[in-house]
C-alpha positions as CSV (number, residue, x, y, z in Angstrom):
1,X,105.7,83.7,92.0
2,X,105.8,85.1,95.2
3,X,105.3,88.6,96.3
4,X,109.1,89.9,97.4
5,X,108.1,93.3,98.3
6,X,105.1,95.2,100.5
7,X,104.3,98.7,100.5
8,X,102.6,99.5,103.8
9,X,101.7,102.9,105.7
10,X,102.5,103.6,109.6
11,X,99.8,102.7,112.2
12,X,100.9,106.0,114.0
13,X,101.7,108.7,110.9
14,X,100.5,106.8,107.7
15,X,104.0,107.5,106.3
16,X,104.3,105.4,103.6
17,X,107.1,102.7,103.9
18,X,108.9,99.5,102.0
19,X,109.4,96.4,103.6
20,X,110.6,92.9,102.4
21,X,107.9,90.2,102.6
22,X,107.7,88.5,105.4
23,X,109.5,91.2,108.0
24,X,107.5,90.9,111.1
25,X,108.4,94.3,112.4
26,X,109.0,97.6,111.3
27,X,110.5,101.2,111.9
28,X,108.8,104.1,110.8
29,X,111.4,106.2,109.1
30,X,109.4,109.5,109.5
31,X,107.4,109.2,113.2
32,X,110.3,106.6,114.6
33,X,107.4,104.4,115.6
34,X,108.1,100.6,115.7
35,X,105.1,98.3,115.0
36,X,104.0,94.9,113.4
37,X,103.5,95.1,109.8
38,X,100.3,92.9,110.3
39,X,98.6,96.0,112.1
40,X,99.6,98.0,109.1
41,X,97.4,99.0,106.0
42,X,99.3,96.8,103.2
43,X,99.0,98.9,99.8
44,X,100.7,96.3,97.4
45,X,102.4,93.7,96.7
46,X,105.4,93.4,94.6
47,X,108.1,91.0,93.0
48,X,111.1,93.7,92.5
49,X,112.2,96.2,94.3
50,X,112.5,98.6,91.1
51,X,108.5,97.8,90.6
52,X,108.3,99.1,94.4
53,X,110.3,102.4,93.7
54,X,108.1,103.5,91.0
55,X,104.7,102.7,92.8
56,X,105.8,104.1,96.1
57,X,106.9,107.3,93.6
58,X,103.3,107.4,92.5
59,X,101.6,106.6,95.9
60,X,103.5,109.7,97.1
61,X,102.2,111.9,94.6
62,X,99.0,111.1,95.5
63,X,99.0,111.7,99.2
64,X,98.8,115.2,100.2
65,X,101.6,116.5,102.7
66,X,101.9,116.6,106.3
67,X,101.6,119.9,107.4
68,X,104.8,121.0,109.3
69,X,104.2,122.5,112.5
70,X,105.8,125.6,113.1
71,X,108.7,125.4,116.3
72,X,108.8,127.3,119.1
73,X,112.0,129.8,119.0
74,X,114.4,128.5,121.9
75,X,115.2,130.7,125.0
């Protein structure tokens, strides 16, 4: 059977992001970066995309947070 879903992290942030198989491009939903999923780190591979909700869930636990940088008060 073949893999329906990827998992992948952004070549600028390392947001973690899901794509259908077989997209050539994607858009970052956090950095707003667009890039070609083959220059992208590829975590899994999945048939469903329920499977890919819970593993992207778990994958998110597991990578510490972006530190949020503090913005300048406007003048």
């Amino acid at each position: 059977m073949e893999k329906k879903i990827v998992i992948g992290k952004c070549v600028r942030c390392g947001g973690l992001l899901l794509s259908r198989a077989g997209t050539k491009t994607k858009t970052c939903p956090y950095c707003n970066l667009r890039f070609h999923l083959d220059e992208s780190i590829i975590l899994a591979r999945l048939n469903s995309a329920e499977e890919a909700k819970i593993m992207l869930g778990e994958l998110k636990k597991r990578q510490p947070r972006a530190q949020i940088r503090p913005t300048k008060p406007r003048s």
